[in-house]
VOGU-3710 file (C-alpha; in Angstrom, 3 decimals, decimal comma):
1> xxxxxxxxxx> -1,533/34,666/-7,550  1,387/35,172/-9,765  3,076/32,012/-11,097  6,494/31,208/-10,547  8,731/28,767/-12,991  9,594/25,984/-11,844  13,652/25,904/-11,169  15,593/23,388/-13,463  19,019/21,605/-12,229  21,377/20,910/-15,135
11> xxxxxxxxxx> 23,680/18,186/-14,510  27,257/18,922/-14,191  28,701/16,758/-17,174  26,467/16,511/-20,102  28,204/12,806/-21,375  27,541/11,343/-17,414  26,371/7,976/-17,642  22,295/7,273/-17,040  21,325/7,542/-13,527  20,704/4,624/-11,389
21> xxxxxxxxxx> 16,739/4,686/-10,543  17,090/5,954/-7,277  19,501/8,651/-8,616  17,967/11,949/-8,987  17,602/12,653/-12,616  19,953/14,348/-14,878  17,242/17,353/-15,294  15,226/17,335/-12,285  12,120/20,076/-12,190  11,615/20,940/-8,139
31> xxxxxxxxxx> 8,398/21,078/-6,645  6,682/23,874/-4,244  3,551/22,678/-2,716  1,053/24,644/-1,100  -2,220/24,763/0,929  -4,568/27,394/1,172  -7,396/28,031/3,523  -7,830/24,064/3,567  -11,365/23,295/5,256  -11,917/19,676/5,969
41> xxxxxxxxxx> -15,662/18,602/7,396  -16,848/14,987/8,446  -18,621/13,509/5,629  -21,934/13,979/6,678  -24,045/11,038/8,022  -27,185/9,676/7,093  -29,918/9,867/9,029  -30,301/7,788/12,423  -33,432/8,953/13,884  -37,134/9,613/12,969
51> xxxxxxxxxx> -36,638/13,570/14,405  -33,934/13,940/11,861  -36,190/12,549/8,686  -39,208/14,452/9,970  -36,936/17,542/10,102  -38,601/20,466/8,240  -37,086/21,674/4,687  -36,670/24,907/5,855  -34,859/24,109/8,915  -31,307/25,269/9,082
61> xxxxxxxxxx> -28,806/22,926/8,501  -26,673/21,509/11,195  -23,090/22,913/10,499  -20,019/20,940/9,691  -17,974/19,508/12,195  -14,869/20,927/10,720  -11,503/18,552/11,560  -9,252/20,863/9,861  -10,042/25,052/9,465  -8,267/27,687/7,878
71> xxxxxxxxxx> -4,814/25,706/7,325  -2,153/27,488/4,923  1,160/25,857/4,547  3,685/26,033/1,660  6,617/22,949/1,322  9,360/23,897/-0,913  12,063/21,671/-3,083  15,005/20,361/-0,594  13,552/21,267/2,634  11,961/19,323/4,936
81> xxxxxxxxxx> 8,756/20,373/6,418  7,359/19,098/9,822  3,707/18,991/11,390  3,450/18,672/14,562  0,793/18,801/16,948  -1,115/16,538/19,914  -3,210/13,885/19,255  -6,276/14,568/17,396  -4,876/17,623/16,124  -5,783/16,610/12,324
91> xxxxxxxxxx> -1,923/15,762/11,263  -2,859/12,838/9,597  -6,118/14,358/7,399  -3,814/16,903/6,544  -1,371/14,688/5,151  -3,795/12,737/3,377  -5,397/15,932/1,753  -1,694/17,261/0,867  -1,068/13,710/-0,534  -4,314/14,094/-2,784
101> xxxxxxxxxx> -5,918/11,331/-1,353  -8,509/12,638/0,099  -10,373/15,908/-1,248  -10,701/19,102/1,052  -14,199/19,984/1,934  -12,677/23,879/0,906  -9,411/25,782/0,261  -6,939/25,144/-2,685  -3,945/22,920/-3,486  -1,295/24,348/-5,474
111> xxxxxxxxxx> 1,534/23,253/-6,739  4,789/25,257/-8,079  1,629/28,127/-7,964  -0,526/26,012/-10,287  -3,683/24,237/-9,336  -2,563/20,681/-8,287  -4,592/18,070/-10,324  -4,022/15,083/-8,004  -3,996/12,143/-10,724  -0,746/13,903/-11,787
121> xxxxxxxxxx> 0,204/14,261/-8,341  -0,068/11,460/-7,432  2,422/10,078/-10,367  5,091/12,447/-9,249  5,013/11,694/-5,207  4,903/9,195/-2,922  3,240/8,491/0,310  4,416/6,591/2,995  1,714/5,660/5,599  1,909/4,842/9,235
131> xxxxxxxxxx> 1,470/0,888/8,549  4,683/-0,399/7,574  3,436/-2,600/4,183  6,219/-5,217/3,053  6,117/-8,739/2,624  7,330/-10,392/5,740  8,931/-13,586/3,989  11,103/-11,642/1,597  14,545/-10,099/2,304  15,085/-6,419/2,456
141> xxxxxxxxxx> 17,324/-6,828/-0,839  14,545/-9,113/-2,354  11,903/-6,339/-1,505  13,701/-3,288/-3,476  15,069/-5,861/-6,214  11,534/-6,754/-6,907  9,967/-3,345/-6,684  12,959/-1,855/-8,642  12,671/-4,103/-11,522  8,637/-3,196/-12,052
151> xxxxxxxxxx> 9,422/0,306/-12,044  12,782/0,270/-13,832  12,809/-2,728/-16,719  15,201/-1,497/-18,671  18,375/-2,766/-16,984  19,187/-5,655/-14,391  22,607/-3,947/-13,441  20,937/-0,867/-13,084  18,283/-2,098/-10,810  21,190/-4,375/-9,129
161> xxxxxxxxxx> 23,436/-1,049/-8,751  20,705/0,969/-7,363  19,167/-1,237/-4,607  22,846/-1,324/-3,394  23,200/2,293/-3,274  19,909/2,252/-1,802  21,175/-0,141/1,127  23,886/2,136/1,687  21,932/5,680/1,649  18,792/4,276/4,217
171> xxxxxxxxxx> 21,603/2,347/6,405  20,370/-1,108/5,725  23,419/-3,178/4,380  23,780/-5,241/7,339  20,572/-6,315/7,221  19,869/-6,642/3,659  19,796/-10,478/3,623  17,279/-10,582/6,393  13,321/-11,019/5,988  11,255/-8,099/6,341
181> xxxxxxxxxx> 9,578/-9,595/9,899  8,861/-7,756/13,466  10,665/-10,656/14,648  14,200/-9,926/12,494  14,042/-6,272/11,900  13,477/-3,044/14,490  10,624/-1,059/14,136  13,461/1,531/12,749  14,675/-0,202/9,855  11,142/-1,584/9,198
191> xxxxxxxxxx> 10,357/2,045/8,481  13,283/2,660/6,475  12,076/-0,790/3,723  9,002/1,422/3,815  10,525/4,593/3,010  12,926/3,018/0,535  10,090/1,620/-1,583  8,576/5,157/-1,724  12,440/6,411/-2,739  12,217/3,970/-5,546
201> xxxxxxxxxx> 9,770/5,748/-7,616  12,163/9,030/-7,357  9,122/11,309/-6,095  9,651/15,147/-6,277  7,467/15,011/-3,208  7,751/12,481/-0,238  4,866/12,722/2,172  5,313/10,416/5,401  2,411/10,001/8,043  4,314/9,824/11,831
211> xxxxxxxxxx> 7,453/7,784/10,180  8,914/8,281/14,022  5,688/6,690/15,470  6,990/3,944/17,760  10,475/3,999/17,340  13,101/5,080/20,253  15,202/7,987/19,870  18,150/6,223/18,227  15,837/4,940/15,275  13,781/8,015/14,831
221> xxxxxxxxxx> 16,690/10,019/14,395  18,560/7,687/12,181  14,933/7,852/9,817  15,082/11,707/10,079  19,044/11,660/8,864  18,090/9,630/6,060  14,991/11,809/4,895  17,172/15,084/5,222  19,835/13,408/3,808  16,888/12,541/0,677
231> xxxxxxxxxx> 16,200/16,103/0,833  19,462/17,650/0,339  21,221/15,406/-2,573  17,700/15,340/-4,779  15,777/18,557/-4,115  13,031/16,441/-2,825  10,038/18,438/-1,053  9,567/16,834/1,932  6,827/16,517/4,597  5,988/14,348/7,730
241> xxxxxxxxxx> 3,844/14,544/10,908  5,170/13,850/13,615  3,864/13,686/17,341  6,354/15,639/19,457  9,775/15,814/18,036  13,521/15,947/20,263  15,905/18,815/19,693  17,770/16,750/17,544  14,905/15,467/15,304  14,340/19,389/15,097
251> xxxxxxxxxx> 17,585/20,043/14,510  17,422/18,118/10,330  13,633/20,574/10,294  13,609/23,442/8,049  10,299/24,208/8,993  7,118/23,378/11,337  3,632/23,658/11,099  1,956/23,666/14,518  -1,785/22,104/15,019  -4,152/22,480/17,187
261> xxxxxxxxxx> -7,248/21,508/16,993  -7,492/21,663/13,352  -6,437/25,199/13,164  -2,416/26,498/12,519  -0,904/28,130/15,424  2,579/28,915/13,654  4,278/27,982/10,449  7,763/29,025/10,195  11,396/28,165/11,751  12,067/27,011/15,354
271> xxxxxxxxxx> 13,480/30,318/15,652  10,435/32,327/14,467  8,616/30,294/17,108  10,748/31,241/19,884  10,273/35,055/19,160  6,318/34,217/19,091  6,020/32,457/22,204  8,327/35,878/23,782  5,268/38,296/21,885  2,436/36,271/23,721
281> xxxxxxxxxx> 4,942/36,507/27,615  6,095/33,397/27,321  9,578/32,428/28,383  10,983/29,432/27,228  12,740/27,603/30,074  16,459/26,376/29,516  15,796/22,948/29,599  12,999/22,826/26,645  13,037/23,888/23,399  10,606/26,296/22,125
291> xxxxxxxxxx> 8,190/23,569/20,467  8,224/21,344/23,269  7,399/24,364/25,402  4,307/25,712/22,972  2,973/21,952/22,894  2,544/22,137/26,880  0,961/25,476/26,983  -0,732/25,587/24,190  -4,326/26,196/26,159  -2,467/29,427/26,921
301> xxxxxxxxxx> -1,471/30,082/23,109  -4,531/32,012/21,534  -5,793/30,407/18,414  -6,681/32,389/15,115  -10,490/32,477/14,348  -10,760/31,125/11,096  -12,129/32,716/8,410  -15,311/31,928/6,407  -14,563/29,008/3,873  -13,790/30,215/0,707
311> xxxxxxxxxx> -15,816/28,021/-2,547  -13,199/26,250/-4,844  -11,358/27,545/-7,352  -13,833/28,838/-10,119  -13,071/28,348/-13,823  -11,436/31,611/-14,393  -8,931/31,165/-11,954  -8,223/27,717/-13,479  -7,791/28,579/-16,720  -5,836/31,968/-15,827
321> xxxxxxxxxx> -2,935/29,368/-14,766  -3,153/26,800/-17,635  0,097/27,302/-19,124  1,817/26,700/-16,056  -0,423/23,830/-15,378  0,173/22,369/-18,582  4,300/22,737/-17,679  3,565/20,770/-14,401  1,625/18,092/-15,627  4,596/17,390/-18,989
331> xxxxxxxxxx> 6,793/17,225/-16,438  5,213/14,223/-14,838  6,104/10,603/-15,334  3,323/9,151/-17,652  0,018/7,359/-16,870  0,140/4,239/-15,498  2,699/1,446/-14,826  6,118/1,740/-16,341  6,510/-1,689/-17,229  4,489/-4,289/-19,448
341> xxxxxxxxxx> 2,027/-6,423/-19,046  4,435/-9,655/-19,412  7,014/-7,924/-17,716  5,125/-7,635/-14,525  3,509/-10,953/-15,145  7,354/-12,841/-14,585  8,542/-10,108/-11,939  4,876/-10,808/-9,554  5,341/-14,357/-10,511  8,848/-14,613/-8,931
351> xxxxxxxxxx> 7,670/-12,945/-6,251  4,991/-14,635/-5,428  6,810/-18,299/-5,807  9,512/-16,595/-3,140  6,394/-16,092/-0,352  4,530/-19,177/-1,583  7,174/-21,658/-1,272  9,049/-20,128/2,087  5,385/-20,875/4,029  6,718/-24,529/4,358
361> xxxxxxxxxx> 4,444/-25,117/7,164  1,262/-24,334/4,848  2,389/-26,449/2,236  3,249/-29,574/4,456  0,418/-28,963/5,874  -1,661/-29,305/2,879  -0,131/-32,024/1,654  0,153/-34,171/4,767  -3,883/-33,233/5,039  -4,294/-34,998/1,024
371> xxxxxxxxxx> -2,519/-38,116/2,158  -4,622/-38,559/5,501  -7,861/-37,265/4,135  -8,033/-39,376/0,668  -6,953/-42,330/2,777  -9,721/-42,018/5,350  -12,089/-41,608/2,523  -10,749/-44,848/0,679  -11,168/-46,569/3,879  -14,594/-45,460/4,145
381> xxxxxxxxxx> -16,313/-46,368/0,594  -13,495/-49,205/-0,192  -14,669/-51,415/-2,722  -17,778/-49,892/-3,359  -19,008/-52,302/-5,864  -20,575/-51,193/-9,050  -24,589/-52,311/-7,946  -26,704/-49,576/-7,308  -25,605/-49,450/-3,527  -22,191/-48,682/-5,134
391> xxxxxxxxxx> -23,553/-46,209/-7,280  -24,610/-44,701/-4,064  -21,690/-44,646/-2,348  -19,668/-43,003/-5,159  -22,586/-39,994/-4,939  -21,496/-40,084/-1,094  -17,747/-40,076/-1,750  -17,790/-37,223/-4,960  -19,591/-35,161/-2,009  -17,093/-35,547/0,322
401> xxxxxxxxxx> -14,578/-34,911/-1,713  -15,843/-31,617/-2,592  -16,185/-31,042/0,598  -13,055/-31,230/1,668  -11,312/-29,421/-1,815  -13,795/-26,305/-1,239  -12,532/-26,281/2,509  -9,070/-27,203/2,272  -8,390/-24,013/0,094  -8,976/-21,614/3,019
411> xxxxxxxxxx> -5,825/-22,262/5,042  -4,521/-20,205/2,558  -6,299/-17,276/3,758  -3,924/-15,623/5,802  -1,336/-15,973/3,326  -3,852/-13,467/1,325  -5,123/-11,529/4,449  -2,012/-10,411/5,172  -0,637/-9,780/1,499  -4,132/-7,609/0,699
421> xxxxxxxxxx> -3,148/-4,094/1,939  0,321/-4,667/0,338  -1,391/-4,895/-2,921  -3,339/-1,871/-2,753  -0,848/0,131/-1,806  1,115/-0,849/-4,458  -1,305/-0,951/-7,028  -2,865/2,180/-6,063  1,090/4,105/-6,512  1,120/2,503/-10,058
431> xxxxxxxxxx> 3,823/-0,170/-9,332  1,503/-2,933/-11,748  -1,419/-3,762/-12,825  -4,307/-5,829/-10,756  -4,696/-8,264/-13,339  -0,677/-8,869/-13,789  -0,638/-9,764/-9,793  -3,833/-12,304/-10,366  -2,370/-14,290/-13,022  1,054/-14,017/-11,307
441> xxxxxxxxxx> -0,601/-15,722/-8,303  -2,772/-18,756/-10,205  0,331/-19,683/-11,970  2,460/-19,945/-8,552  -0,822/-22,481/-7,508  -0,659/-24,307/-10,459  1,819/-26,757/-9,762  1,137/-26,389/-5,775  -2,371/-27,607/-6,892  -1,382/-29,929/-9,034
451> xxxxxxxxxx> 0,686/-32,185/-6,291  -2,456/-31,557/-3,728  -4,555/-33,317/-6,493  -2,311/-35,976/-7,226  -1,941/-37,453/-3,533  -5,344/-37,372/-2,691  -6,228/-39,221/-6,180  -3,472/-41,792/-5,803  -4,738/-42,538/-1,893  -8,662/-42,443/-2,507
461> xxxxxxxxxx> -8,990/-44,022/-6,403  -7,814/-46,980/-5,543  -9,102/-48,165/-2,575  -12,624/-46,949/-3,607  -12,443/-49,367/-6,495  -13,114/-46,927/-9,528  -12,298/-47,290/-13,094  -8,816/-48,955/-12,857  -7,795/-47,108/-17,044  -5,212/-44,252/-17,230
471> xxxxxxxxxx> -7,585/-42,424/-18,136  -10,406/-42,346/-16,183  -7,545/-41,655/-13,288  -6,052/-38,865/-15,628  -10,054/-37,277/-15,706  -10,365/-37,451/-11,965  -7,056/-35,984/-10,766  -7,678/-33,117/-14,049  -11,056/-32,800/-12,131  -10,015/-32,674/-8,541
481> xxxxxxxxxx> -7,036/-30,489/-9,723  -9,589/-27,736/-11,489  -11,792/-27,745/-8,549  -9,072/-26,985/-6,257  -7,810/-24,226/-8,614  -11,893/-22,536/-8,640  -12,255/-22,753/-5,285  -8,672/-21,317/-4,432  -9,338/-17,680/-2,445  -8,196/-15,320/-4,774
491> xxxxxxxxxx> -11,140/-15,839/-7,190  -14,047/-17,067/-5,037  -15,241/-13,047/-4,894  -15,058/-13,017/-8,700  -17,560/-16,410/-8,747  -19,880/-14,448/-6,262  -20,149/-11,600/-8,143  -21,023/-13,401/-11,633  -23,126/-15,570/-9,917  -21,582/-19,227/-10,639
501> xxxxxxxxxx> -20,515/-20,400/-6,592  -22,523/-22,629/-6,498  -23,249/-23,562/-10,496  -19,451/-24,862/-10,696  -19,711/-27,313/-7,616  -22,663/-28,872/-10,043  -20,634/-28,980/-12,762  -17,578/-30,604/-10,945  -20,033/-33,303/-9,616  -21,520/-34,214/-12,707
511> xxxxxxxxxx> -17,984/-34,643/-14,467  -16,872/-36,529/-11,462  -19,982/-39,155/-11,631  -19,974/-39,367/-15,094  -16,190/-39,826/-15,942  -14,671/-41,331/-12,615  -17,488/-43,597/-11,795  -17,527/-45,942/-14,654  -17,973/-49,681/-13,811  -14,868/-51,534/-15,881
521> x> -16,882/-53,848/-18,383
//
C-alpha cells in the first residue's frame, strides 16, 4: 500500500504567541487511522474437563469464536467517525483494538499508511472510556487545573488560561466551581470532565467508548457539539461508538461504521447508506432515518462472508514502510511523563490534601474513635503497677493497641477503592509516575497520622501509669505514629509481597515493651 505524507498546518502568523495547552499546536501533523481485515477471537480457555485433556494430539482444533471478523474502517484528521451497531455487536472491542489496547487476534493497524506501533500511539491519543473516572471531591476547575499543570509545567498562566478556555469550549463555566459528584453534576457534563481531561493531552486522535451512553437527548447532543466542534478547530481524528444515534446526533457524523455481529455491514455517509438500503428493496419510511431504519431490519440486511484471516504483517512489509514509520513516530510527544519527578510529587500532593481533608466525616471519625478508644483502654489497665502482674498487663494493653492501629487504618479503604481506577487510568495515559502518586499520598497521612497518634497517647499513657519522662512519651507516640503509618492501606500489598506483615507487628511490640514500659526508678 502506497504511503501518503502526512499533511502539515502552518500557522497563520509566524511571531503568534505559544499556544495555550489545549490549543492546537502551531504545526500540527494530522492523523489517518485505519483497520484492515481486523479478526478478534476469545482468548482461548484452559481446559475444564477431563474429555478436553484426554483429547487426542491429532484432533482438530476447536475454531475461534471470532467477536469481531473481517472489519475495515479508515478515520481521517477533522472528521468524526461513528460506530454504531446493537448490543453485542463488538463496538466496544473494536474501540479498544483501534485504541491499541488490546491486540487483534489478525488484520493490520495503520496509521497515516504506516504500521501503527501502539506505544507511540498511545502517546499521541487519548481514550475516553464508558466509566466516567474523576475525583468526586474536587471541582471541575480543580480537576483540569490539576491535570493541566502535570502535563503542562512550564507556565501557571498558561495552565490558568487554558482550563478557562477549556470551560468555555466543553460548556462547563457555570459549573466549574462545583465537585465532580452524581449528586452535583448531570450525567452530561460528567462526560464532558471526562472528555476534557482526554482534550488536555491535545491527542491527534480521540477515541470515546458510548460517550452518549445514559444521557437524554439534550446532553448527548450537547457532548456530540463539543466533539465536532474538537474536530473542526484542531484536525482531530475522531471516533466513538455509539448505540443508536438521533438525526441530530447524525447530523455532526461524517461517517458510520455499521456492526453486526462482529462483521461491517456499511462504512460510508448517511447518504451512501440510504442508496444501499434502496439496492437491497428497502424503502426508508418518512419518519426514520436511514440508520435507524437498517438497525430494525437488519435480519433482512445480508451480511458479507468474511474472508479467511490474513497472518500479520511480515517483516518485509514492515520494513518496506520504515521511513514513513520513522516520520510518525518523531512526530510523537516523547516517552513518558512530561513533568518531573518533584514536580508531580507537589502537584499529587496538593491534590491529594484537597480529597483527604474535604472527607471531614472520615477524619472526625478517626479522631473521635482515638479519644474513645485510648480512654477505654486507660480505663481498663489503669494503674497497672510495675510487679510482674503489671508487666502483664502492659503485654495485654501493647496488644490491644495494635489491634486497634492495624484496624483503625481500614476506614480509609474506600477513600482508596474508589480513587484506584482513577489512578490507572491516569497513570496508564502517562499523566505521572506510580511512585510520584505514593509518596504524594504518605506525605498527605503524615500529619493526619501524626494527630491520630497523639490523642490516643495523651488518653491511654497516662491513665495506664507508664513511664511519666518526655521521653519515654515522645518513644511511644513516635511508635504508635510509625505503626499507624505501616499499616496505612496503600502499602500493606507492598509488606505482603516482601514478606514482612507480620515481622513489623513484632518489631512494633518489642519497641513498645521495651521503651514505653519502663518502671520509673
Amino acid at each position: 500500500m502506497a504511503t501518503t505524507t502526512p499533511a502539515v498546518t502552518e500557522p497563520d502568523n509566524a511571531d503568534a504567541s505559544p499556544p495555550s495547552p489545549t490549543s492546537p499546536p502551531s504545526k500540527k501533523v494530522m492523523y489517518e487511522l485505519a483497520a484492515r481485515n481486523i479478526y478478534y477471537a476469545k482468548p482461548t480457555a484452559a481446559p475444564r474437563s477431563l474429555a478436553q485433556l484426554l483429547k487426542p494430539c491429532g484432533a482438530a482444533p476447536t475454531p475461534p469464536d471470532y467477536i469481531l471478523r473481517d472489519v475495515s474502517l479508515t478515520a481521517r484528521a477533522g472528521e468524526i467517525l461513528a460506530v454504531v451497531g446493537p448490543s453485542g455487536a463488538g463496538k466496544s472491542t473494536l474501540l479498544d483494538i483501534l485504541a491499541a489496547r488490546t491486540a487483534p487476534t489478525h488484520g493490520r493497524l495503520l496509521l497515516n499508511s504506516a504500521p501503527l506501533r501502539p506505544s507511540s500511539f498511545r502517546r499521541l491519543s487519548s481514550h475516553v472510556p464508558q466509566a466516567d473516572v474523576a475525583l468526586t471531591l474536587l471541582t471541575v476547575s480543580e480537576t483540569f487545573a490539576f491535570a493541566a499543570s502535570l502535563l503542562h509545567p512550564e507556565s501557571e498562566s498558561a495552565v490558568s488560561a487554558a482550563v478557562t478556555a477549556l470551560l468555555v469550549d466543553l460548556r462547563l463555566a457555570h459549573v466549574a466551581h462545583t465537585r465532580v459528584s452524581p449528586a452535583r453534576l448531570s450525567g452530561g457534563e460528567r462526560r464532558r470532565v471526562s472528555i476534557g481531561l482526554a482534550l488536555l493531552r491535545n491527542p491527534a486522535v480521540l477515541l470515546l467508548d458510548e460517550p452518549t451512553s445514559g444521557l437524554d437527548s439534550s446532553s448527548a447532543h450537547v457532548v456530540v457539539s463539543c466533539l465536532r466542534a474538537v474536530a473542526a478547530a484542531r484536525g482531530t481524528t475522531v471516533v466513538f461508538s455509539i448505540h443508536q444515534p438521533s438525526a441530530r446526533l447524525l447530523s455532526a457524523v461524517d461517517c458510520l461504521l455499521l456492526l453486526s455481529r462482529g462483521t461491517v455491514l456499511h462504512h460510508g455517509s448517511l447518504a451512501s447508506l440510504d442508496a444501499a438500503l434502496l439496492s437491497h428493496g428497502l424503502v426508508v419510511p418518512a419518519q426514520l432515518n436511514p440508520l435507524e431504519f437498517a438497525l430494525e431490519v437488519l435480519d433482512q440486511l445480508p451480511h458479507p462472508t468474511p474472508s479467511t484471516p490474513e497472518p500479520k504483517a511480515t517483516t518485509q512489509e514492515l520494513n518496506s514502510s520504515s521511513s514513513h514509520h520513522k516520520m510518525v513516530a518523531t512526530a510523537t510527544p516523547s516517552t513518558g511523563p512530561p513533568s518531573s519527578w518533584l514536580h508531580e510529587l507537589m502537584v499529587l500532593y496538593k491534590r491529594a490534601w484537597k480529597v483527604v481533608y474535604r472527607s471531614k466525616q472520615l477524619l472526625l471519625t478517626n479522631f473521635l474513635e482515638a479519644v474513645v478508644v485510648g480512654t477505654l483502654l486507660g480505663t481498663i489497665y489503669i494503674h497497672a503497677g510495675y510487679g510482674e502482674a503489671g508487666a502483664h498487663k502492659r503485654l495485654g494493653l501493647f496488644a490491644f493497641t495494635l489491634t486497634f492501629l492495624l484496624t483503625s487504618t481500614t476506614e480509609t479503604l474506600p477513600t482508596f477503592v474508589t480513587e484506584r481506577p482513577i489512578v490507572l487510568a491516569e497513570t496508564a495515559a502517562g499523566l505521572y509516575r506510580l511512585s510520584s502518586h505514593a509518596a504524594a499520598g504518605t506525605l498527605v497521612f503524615l500529619p493526619y497520622l501524626l494527630a491520630v497518634a497523639l490523642l490516643y497517647s495523651v488518653c491511654v499513657y497516662f491513665l495506664v501509669g507508664l513511664c511519666s519522662s518526655a521521653g519515654a512519651f515522645a518513644s511511644f507516640v513516635l511508635v504508635v505514629w510509625a505503626v499507624g503509618l505501616t499499616a496505612e492501606e496503600r502499602w500493606t500489598g507492598v509488606q505482603v509481597l516482601f514478606g514482612f506483615f507480620l515481622l513489623y507487628r513484632v518489631l512494633y511490640w518489642v519497641v513498645l515493651s521495651r521503651r514505653a514500659s519502663r518502671a520509673k526508678r
